[in-house]
C-alpha positions as CSV (number, residue, x, y, z in Angstrom):
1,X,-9.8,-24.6,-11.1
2,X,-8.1,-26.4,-14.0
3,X,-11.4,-26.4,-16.2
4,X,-12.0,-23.1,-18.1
5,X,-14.4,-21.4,-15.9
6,X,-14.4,-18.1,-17.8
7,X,-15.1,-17.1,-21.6
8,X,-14.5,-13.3,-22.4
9,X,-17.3,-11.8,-24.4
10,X,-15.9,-8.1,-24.8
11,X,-13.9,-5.8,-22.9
12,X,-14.8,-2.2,-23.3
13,X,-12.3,0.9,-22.3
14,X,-14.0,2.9,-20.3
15,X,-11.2,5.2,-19.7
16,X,-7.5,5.6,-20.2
17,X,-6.5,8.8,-18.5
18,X,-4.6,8.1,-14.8
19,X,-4.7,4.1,-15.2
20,X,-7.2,2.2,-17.3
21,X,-10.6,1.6,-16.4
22,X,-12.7,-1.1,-18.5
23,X,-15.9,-3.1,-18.8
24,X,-15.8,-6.5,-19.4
25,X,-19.0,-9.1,-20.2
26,X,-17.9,-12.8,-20.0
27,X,-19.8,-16.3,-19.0
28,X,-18.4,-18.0,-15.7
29,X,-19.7,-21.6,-15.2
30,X,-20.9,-21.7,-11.2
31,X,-20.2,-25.0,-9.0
32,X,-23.6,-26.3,-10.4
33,X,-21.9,-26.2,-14.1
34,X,-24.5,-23.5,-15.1
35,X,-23.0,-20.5,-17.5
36,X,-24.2,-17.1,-16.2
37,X,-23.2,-14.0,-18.0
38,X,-21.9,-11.5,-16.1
39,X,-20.3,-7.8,-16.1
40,X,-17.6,-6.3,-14.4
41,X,-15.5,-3.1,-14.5
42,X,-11.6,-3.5,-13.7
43,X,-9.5,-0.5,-13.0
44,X,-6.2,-1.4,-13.5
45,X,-3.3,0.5,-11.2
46,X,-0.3,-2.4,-11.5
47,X,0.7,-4.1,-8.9
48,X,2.4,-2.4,-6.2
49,X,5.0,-3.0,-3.2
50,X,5.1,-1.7,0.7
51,X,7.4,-1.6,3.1
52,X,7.4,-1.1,7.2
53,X,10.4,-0.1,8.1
54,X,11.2,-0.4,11.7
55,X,14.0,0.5,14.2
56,X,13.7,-2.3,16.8
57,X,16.0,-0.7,19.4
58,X,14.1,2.7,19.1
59,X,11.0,0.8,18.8
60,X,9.7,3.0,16.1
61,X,8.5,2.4,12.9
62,X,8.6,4.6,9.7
63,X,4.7,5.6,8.2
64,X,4.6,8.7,5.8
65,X,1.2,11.2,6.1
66,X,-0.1,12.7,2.7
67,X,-3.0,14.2,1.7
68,X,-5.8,12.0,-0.2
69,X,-8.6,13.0,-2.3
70,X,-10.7,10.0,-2.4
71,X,-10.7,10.2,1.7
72,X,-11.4,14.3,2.1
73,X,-15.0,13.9,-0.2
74,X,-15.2,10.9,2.0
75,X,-15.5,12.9,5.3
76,X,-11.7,12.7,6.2
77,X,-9.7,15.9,5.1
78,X,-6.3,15.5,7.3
79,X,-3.5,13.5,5.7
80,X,-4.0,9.9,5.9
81,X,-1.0,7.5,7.5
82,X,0.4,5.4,4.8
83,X,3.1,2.6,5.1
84,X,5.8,3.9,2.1
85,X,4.4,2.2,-0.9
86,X,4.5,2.4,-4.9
87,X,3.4,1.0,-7.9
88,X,6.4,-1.7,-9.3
89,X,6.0,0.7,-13.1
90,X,8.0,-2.4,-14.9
91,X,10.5,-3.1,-11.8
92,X,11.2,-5.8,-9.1
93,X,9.2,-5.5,-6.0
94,X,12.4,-4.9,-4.2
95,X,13.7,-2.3,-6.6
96,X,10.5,-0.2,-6.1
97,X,10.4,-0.7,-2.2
98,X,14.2,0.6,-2.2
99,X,13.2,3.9,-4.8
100,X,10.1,4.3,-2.5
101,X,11.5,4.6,0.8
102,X,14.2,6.5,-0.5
103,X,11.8,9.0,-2.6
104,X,8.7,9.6,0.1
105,X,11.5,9.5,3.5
106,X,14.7,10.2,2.3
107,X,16.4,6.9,4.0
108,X,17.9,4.1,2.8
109,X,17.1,0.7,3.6
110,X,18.9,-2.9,3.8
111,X,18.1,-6.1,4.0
112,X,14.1,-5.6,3.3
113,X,11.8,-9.7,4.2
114,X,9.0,-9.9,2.0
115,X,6.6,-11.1,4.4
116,X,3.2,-11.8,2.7
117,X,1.3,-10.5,-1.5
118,X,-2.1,-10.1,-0.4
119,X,-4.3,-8.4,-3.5
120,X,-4.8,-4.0,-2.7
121,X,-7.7,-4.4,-4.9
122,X,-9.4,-7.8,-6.7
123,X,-6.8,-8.5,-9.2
124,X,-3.7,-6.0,-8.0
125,X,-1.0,-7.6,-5.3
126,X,0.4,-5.7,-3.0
127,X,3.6,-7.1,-2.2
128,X,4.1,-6.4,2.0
129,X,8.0,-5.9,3.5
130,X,9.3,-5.4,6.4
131,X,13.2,-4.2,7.2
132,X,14.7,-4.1,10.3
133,X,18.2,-1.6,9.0
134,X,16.9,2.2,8.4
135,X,18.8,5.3,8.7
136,X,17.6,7.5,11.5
137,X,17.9,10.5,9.3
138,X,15.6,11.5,6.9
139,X,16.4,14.7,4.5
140,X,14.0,17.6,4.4
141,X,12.7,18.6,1.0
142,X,10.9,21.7,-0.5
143,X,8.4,23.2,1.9
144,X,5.6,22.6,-0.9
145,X,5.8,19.0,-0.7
146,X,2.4,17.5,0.5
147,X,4.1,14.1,2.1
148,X,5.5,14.5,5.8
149,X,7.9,11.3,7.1
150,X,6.3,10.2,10.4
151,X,8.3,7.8,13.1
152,X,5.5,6.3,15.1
153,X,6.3,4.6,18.8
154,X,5.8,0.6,18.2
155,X,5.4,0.2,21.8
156,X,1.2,-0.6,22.2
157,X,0.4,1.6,19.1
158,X,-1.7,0.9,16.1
159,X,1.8,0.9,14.5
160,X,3.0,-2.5,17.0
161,X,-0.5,-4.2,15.8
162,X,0.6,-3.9,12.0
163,X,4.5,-5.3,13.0
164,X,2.8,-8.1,14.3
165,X,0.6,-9.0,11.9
166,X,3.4,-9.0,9.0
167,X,5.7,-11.4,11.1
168,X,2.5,-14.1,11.2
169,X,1.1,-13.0,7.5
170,X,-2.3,-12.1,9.3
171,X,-4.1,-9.1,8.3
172,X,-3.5,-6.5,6.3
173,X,-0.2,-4.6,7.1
174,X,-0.1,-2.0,4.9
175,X,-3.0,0.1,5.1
176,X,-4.1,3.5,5.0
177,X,-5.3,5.2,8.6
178,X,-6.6,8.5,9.1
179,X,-4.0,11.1,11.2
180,X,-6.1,11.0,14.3
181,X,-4.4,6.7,15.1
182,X,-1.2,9.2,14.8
183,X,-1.9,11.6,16.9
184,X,-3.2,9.1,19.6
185,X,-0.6,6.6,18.9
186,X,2.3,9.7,20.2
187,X,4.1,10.7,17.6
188,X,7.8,10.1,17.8
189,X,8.3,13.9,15.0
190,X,7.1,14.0,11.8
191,X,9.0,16.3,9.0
192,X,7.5,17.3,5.5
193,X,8.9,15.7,2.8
C-alpha cells in the first residue's frame, strides 16, 4: 500500500508502568475507498530476538522453563518451556541473542542463522535463530532463581518439530509450551538457573 491508508486522530497513554500501553482512534480507507474510524489499543514491549540452540550430534536442543503469570491465572501453574529469548532494549538482534543465551543458560554460542522475523504480537518482530555451536556446560546459579536450563531430545519430540520448521521458515519456532510437552518429550536434565 503506497497510498496513505491511515490518518491518526489521537493516541492516548493508557499506561506507562512495565512497557506502554495506549489507545489510538485513526480513519483507515477499506478496499472500497470508504474511511471508517476505528480504535485500537497498542502495548508496546520492543521488538525482541530468539534463539534455538541445538547440538546436532547429541541431538538435543537447548529450551529454558520459568514461571509465567499470565499462564498460572490462565489455568497452567508449572513453568512454561521457552526458547531463550529477549527484548533487543536498543541492541542488534544478534547482540541480544548472544547476552540471552548467555544470561538465562550460562553458555555461549557461535555462529547463530537468523532463520525467519515473524511479528510475537501485531506490530513487535520476533527475530527467530538457530545455532548449531553450544557449549555442553551450563553454570548453576543461585538456588532462588526461577529459570531452569532444559536440554530436550530432538529425536521425534515437540522440540524436532520446531528445528524443522526454522530451517523451512514455516510456523512459529519460538513459542511458549507448557512443562507437560517436556515431560513427555524425555527430558535430557534440566538445572535451575
Amino acid at each position: 500500500m503506497t497510498e496513505e491508508c491511515v490518518r491518526v486522530r489521537e493516541v492516548r497513554v493508557l499506561s506507562d508502568d512495565w512497557y506502554v500501553l495506549r489507545k489510538t482512534t485513526f480513519d483507515y480507507r477499506r478496499r472500497d475507498g470508504v474511511w471508517q474510524t476505528l480504535a485500537r489499543e497498542t502495548y508496546d514491549r520492543g521488538n525482541g530476538a530468539a534463539i534455538l540452540p541445538y547440538d546436532r550430534s547429541r541431538g538435543i536442543v537447548l529450551l529454558t522453563r520459568q514461571f509465567r503469570y499470565p499462564a498460572y491465572v490462565n489455568g497452567h501453574p508449572e513453568p512454561l518451556i521457552e526458547a531463550i529469548a529477549g527484548l533487543l532494549d536498543q541492541r542488534s538482534p544478534e547482540e541480544a541473542i548472544h547476552h540471552e543465551v548467555e544470561e538465562e543458560a550460562g553458555c555461549r554460542i557461535a555462529q547463530p542463522q537468523r532463520v525467519f522475523e515473524p511479528f510475537m504480537s501485531p506490530g513487535r518482530l520476533l527475530h527467530n535463530y538457530r545455532s548449531k555451536q553450544v557449549c555442553s556446560r551450563c553454570r548453576s546459579v543461585s538456588a532462588k532463581s526461577t529459570l531452569y536450563v532444559v536440554w530436550c531430545p530432538a529425536g521425534k519430540s515437540f522440540s524436532n518439530r520446531l528445528l524443522r520448521n526454522t530451517h523451512t521458515g514455516a510456523g512459529a519456532s519460538c513459542g511458549t509450551y507448557p512443562s507437560d510437552l517436556a515431560r513427555r518429550s524425555r527430558l535430557v536434565s534440566t538445572r535451575r538457573r
